[in-house]
C-alpha positions as CSV (number, residue, x, y, z in Angstrom):
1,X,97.5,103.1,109.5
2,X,95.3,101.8,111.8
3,X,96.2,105.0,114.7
4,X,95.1,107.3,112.3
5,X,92.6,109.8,113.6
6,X,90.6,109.0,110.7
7,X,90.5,105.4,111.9
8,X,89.9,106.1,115.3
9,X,85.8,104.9,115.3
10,X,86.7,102.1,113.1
11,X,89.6,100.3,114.5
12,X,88.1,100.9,118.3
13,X,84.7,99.0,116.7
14,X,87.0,96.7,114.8
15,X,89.3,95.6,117.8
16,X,86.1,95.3,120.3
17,X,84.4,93.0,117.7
18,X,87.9,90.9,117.2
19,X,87.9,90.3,121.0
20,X,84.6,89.3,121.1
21,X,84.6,86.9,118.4
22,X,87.9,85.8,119.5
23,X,86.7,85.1,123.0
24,X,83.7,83.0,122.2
25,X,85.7,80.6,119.1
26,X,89.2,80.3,121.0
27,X,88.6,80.4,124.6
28,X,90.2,76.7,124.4
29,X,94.0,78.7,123.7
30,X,94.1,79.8,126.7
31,X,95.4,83.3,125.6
32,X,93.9,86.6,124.3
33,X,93.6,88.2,121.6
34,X,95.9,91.2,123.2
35,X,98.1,88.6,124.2
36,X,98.2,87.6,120.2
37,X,97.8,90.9,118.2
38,X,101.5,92.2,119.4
39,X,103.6,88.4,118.2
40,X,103.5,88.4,114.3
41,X,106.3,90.3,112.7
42,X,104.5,89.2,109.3
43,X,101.5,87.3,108.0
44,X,98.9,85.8,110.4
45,X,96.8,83.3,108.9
46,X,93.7,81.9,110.3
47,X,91.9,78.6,109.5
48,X,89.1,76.6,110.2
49,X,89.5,73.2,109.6
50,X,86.6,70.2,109.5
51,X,88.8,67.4,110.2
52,X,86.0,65.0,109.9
53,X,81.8,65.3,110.0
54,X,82.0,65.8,114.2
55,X,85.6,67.3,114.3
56,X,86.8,70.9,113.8
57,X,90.1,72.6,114.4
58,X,91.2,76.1,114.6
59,X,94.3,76.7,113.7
60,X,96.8,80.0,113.5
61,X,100.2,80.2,111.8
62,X,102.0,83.7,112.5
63,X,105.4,84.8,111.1
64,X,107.0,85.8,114.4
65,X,110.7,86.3,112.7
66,X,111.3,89.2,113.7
67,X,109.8,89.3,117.1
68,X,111.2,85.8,118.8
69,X,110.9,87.2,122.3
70,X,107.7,88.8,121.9
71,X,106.7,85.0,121.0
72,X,108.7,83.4,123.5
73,X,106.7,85.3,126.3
74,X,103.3,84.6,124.6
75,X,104.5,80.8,125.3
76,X,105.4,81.8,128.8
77,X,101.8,83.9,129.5
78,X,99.9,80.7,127.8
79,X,101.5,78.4,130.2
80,X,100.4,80.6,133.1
81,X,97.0,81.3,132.2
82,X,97.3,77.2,131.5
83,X,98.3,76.6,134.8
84,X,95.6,78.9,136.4
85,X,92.4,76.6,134.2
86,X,94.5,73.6,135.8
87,X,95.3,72.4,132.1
88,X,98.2,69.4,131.7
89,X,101.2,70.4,130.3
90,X,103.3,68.1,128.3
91,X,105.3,67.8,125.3
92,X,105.0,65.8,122.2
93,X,107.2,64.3,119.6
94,X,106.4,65.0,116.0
95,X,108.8,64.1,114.0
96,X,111.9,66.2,114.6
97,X,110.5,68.6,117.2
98,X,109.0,68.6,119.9
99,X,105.4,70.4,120.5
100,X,104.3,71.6,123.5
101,X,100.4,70.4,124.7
102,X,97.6,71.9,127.3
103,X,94.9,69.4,128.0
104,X,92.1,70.5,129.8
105,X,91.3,69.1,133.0
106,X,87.7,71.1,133.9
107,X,85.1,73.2,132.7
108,X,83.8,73.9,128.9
109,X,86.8,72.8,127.5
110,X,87.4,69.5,129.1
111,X,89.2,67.4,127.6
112,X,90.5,69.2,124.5
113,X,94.2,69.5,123.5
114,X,95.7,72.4,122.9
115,X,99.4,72.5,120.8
116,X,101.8,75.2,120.4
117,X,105.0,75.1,118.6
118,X,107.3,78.0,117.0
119,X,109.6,76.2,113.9
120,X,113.4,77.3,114.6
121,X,114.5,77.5,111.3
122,X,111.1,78.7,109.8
123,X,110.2,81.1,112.4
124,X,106.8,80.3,112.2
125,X,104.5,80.2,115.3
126,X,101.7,77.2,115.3
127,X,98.7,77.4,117.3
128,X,95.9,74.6,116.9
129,X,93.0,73.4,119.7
130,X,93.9,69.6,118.1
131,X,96.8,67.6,118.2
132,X,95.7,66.0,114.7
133,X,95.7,69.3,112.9
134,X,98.8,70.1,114.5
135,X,100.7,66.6,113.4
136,X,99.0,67.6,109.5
137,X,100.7,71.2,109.6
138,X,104.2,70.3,111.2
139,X,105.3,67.9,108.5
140,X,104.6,70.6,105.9
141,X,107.4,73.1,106.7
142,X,109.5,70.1,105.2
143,X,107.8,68.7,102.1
144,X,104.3,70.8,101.3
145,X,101.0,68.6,100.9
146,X,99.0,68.5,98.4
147,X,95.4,68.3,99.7
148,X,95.8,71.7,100.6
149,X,93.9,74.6,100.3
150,X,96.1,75.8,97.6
151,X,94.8,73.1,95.1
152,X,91.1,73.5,95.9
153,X,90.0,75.2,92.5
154,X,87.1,77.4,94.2
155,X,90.1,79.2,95.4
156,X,92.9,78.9,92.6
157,X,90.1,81.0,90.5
158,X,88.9,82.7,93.2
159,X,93.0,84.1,94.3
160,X,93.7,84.8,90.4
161,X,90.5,86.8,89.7
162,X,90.7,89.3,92.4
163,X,94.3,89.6,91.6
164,X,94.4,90.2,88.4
165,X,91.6,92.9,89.4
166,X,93.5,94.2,92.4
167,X,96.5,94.7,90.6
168,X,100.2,95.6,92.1
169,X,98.1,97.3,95.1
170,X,99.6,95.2,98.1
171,X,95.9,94.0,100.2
172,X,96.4,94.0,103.6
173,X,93.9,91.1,104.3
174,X,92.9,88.3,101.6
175,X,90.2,85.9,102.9
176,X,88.2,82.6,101.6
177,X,85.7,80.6,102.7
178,X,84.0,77.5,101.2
179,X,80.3,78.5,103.0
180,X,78.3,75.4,102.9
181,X,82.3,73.9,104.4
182,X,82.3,76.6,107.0
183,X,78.6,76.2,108.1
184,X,79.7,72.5,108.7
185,X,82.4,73.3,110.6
186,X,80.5,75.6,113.2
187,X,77.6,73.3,113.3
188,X,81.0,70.7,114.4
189,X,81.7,72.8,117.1
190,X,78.7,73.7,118.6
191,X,75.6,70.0,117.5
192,X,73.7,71.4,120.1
193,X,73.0,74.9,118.4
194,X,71.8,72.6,114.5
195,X,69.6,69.9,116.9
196,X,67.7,72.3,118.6
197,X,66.8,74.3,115.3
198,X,63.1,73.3,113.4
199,X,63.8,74.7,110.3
200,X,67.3,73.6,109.1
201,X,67.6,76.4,106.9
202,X,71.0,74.9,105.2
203,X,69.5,71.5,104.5
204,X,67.0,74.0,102.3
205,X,69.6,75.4,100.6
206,X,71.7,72.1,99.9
207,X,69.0,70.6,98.8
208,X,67.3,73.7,96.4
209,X,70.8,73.2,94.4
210,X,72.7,76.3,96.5
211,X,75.8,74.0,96.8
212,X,76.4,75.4,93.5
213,X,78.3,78.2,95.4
214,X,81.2,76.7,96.2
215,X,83.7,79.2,97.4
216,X,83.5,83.3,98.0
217,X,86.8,85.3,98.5
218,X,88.5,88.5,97.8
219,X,91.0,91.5,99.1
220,X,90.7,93.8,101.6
221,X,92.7,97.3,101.2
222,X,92.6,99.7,104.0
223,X,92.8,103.7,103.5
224,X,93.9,103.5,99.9
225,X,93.9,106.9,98.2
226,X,90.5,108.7,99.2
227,X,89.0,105.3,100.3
228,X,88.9,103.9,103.8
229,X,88.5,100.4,103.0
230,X,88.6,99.6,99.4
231,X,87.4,95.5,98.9
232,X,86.9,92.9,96.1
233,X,84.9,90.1,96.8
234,X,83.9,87.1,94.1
235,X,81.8,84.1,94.4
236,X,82.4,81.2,92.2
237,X,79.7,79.5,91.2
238,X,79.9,77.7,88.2
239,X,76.8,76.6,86.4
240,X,75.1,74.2,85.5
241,X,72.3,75.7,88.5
242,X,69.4,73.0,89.5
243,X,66.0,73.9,91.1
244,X,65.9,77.5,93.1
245,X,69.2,78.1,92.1
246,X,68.4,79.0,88.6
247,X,66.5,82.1,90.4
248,X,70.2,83.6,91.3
249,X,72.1,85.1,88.6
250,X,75.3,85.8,89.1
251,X,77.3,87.7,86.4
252,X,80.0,90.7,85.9
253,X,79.2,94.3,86.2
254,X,81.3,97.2,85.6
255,X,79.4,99.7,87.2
256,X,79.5,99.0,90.8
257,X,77.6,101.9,92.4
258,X,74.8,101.6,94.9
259,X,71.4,101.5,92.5
């Protein structure tokens, strides 16, 4: 879909923005997002994870069933490009398997740990930038968690809402994001960036009752009938609302045309 003609300006714009992004959050991978975009033979997920209030991970899960040697020489290129930042190599035990590690010995990324491992029996490859996140996940593929995001209720309603509104249409992308979570996460990652800044613009809005909002997600359904990119989107936000949050009203409208 995406080599459509049609698609041509968007995809290019799309892609260019996905290496960019991609660059600047996962340089610590030591691999690119060409080097990525050709493994899965199914679903990709993405996740980033606040491990604690100082500590974030980002971690990938790809279905690479169908494409094991594509996978296998993404594991090959990441241990040269490893080799060339003068990363450690080493292997871990966790529980049954064993997990390949790159430490960083230099530069930005000194010192972090990143783990890659590709289940044998679940054909799944895992990608995290932290050993912890990794041990979490592995354990999983045998007996399923339950402080997952799967039983945070922002998402339970937020998955069944746009479900039920999307219908049997198959999306091709479903995202969710808790946002006061996420802008703890990045402000993890980066301290510097949130010390520097005079006006903490989310301490504002935790504090004038914003936290209110507690998770936005939807679909994402690309060239569906005459529609490039048909989405649905909801925010869950359940009252009661406290001080400026009262002055947002959030409520369901058929008519979703531009005013």
């Amino acid at each position: 879909m995406m080599a459509d003609p049609i698609m041509k300006g968007f995809s290019q714009d799309f892609k260019r923005q996905l290496r960019a992004k991609w660059k600047k959050a996962h340089s610590p991978l030591g691999i690119t997002w060409d080097d990525m975009r050709n493994v899965p033979s199914g679903e990709i997920g993405m996740a980033r994870i606040l491990l604690s209030k100082d500590k974030v991970s980002t971690v990938i899960i790809a279905d690479v069933s169908e494409k094991m040697d594509a996978a296998k020489k993404l594991l090959a290129d990441v241990e040269a490009n490893m080799a060339k930042l003068k990363a450690k190599k080493d292997t871990v035990r966790i529980g049954d398997f064993d997990v390949t590690t790159y430490t960083h010995t230099q530069g930005p990324d000194e010192g972090a740990t990143v783990a890659y491992f590709i289940h044998p029996e679940h054909h799944q490859m895992v990608v995290a930038d932290d050993l912890e996140a990794t041990r979490n996940i592995i354990p999983r593929f045998a007996e399923p968690g339950t402080d997952s995001l799967a039983g945070v209720k922002s998402y339970q309603i937020t998955k069944q809402r746009v479900a039920t509104a999307q219908g049997d249409l198959t999306p091709h992308l479903q995202w969710f994001v808790d946002p006061f979570g996420f802008v703890e996460a990045q402000r993890a990652s980066n301290q510097d960036s949130a010390a520097n800044k005079k006006t903490d613009v989310y301490e504002i809005l935790k504090n004038q009752g914003f936290t209110a909002i507690q998770g936005i997600g939807g679909l994402v359904t690309f060239s569906h009938g005459d529609r490039d990119i048909e989405h649905r989107t909801m925010i869950y936000a359940p009252p009661p609302y406290k001080l400026a949050m009262r002055m947002i009203k959030l409520f369901d409208r058929p008519n979703h045309q531009p005013p």
